[in-house]
C-alpha positions as CSV (number, residue, x, y, z in Angstrom):
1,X,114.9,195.7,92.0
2,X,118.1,197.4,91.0
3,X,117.0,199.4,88.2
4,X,114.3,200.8,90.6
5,X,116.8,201.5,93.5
6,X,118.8,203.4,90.8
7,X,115.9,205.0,89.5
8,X,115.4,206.2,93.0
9,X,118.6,207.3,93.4
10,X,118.8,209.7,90.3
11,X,115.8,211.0,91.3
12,X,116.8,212.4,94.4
13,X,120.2,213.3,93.4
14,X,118.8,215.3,90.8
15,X,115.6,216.7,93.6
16,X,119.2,217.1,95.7
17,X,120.8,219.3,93.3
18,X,118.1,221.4,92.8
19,X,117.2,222.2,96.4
20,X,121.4,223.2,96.9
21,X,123.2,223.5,99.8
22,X,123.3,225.9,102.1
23,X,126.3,228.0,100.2
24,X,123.9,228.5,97.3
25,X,122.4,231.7,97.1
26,X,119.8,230.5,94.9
27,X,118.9,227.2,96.1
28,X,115.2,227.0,97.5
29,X,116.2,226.7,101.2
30,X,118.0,230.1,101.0
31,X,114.7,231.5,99.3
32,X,113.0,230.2,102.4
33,X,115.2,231.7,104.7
34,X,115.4,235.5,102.8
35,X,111.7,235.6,102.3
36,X,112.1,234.5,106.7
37,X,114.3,237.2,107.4
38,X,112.2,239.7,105.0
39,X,109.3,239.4,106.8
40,X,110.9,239.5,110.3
41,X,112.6,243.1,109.3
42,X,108.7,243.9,107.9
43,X,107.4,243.0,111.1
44,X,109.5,245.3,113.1
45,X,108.8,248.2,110.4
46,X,105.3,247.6,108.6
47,X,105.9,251.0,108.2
48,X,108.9,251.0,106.1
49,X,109.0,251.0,102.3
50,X,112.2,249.5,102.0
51,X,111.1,246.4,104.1
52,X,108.0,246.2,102.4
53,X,109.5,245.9,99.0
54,X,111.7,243.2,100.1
55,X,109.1,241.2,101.4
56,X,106.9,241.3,98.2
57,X,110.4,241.1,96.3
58,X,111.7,237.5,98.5
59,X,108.4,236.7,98.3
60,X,107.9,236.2,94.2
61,X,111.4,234.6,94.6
62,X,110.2,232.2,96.5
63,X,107.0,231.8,94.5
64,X,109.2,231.0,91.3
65,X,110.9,229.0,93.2
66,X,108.1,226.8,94.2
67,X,106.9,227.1,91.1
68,X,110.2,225.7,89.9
69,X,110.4,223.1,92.1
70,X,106.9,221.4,90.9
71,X,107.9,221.4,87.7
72,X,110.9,220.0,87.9
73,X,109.3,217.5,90.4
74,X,106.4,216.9,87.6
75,X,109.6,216.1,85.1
76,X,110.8,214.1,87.0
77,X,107.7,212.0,87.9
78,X,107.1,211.6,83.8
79,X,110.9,210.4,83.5
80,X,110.4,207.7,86.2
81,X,106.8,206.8,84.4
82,X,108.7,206.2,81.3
83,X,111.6,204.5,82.6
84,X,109.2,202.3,84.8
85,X,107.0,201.5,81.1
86,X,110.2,200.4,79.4
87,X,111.4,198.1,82.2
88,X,108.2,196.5,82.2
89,X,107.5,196.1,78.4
90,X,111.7,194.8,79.0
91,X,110.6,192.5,81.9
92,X,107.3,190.9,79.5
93,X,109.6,190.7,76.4
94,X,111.6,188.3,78.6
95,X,108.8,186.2,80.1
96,X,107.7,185.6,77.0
97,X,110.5,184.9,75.4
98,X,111.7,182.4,78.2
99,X,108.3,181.0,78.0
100,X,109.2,179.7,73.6
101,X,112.9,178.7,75.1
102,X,111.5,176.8,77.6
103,X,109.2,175.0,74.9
104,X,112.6,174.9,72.5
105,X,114.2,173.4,75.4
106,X,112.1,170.7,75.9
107,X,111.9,170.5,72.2
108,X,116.0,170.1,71.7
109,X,116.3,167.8,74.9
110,X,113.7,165.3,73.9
111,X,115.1,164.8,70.2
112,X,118.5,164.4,71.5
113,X,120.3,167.5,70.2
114,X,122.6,170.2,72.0
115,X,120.4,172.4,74.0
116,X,123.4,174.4,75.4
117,X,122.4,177.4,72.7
118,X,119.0,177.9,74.0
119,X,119.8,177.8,77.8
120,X,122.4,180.6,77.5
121,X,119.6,182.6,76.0
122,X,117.1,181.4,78.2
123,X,119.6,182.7,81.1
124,X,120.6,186.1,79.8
125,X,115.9,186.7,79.5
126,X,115.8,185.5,83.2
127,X,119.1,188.2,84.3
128,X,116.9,190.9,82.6
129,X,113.8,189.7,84.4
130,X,115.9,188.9,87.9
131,X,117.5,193.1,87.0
132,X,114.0,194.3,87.6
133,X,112.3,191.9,89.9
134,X,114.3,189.5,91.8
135,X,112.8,186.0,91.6
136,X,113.6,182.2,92.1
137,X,114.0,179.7,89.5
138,X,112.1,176.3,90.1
139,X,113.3,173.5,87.4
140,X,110.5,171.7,86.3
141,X,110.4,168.2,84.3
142,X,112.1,168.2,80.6
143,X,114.5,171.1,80.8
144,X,111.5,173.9,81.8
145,X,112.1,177.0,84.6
146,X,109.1,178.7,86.1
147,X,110.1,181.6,88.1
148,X,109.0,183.3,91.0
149,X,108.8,186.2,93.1
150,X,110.5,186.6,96.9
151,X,106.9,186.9,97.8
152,X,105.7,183.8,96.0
153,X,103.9,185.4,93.2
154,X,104.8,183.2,89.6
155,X,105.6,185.3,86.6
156,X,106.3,182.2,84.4
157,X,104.5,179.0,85.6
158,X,104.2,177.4,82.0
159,X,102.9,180.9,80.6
160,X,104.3,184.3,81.3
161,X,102.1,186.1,83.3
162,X,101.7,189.4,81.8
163,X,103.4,193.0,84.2
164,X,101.0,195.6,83.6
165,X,102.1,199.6,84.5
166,X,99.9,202.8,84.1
167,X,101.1,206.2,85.1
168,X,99.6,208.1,87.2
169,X,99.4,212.0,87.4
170,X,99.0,211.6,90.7
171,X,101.3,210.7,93.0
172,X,100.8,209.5,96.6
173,X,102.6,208.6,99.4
174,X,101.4,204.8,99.5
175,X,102.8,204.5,95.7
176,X,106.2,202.3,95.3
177,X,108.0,200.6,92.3
């Protein structure tokens, strides 16, 4: 949950600082507003070379702009794809993991021996879990955790249930972490 709301967040700073501020000459919203003002002066004179060679001029400025601006979005689409893949493959390492402590656990706890070891470990797997997805920890019999999701869904009951991610070239406005 973190990692994504900081994913989010360097993202649109980055989306932020390319579209500039209004002092910025070259930032896409003063594109917008010469290739505006260009064709307003070409409307008043369709006749006039000048104006006309502005207008095609703020034009392809803006185009490249554009242009710019999907790139840079595409990039950094791909970036969040691959930082979304790692936190799952991050997130599965940990289930699984948690799943053999639990097992050691139960293991060290029924022989009599010092389990203390094993349940740090088994706590520092569900804070990397808990970083991406927040979830609940239900102790079950012998020493075991399952964990869950705010919305009920189990990620360890017994076995870790596997996260699976796929990127997708397209994006749509439906689509969340």
């Amino acid at each position: 949950f973190a990692a994504g709301l900081s994913l989010r967040a360097g993202a649109l700073g980055g989306i932020a600082d390319y579209l500039g501020g209004p002092e910025d000459a070259n930032a896409l919203f003063a594109r917008v507003s010469a290739f505006n003002d260009s064709l307003r002066v070409l409307s008043n004179a369709p006749d006039n070379i000048a104006a006309q060679s502005a207008a095609v001029d703020s034009s392809k400025s803006l185009a490249l702009a554009l242009n710019q601006a999907g790139a840079m979005l595409d990039g950094r689409r791909e970036d969040a794809d691959a930082a979304i893949a790692s936190q799952v493959d991050a997130v599965n390492a940990a289930l699984k993991s948690i799943e053999s402590l639990n097992d050691s656990v139960v293991r060290a706890t029924t022989a009599g021996q010092d389990a203390s070891a094993l349940l740090d470990e088994r706590d520092r797997q569900i804070e990397i879990v808990n970083a991406a997805i927040p979830v609940r920890l239900l102790t079950r019999e012998g020493g075991r955790v399952d964990l869950m999701t705010a919305d009920g869904g189990l990620l360890l009951s017994g076995t870790a249930k596997r996260i699976e991610f796929s990127p997708s070239p397209i994006i749509t406005p439906d689509m969340t972490f």
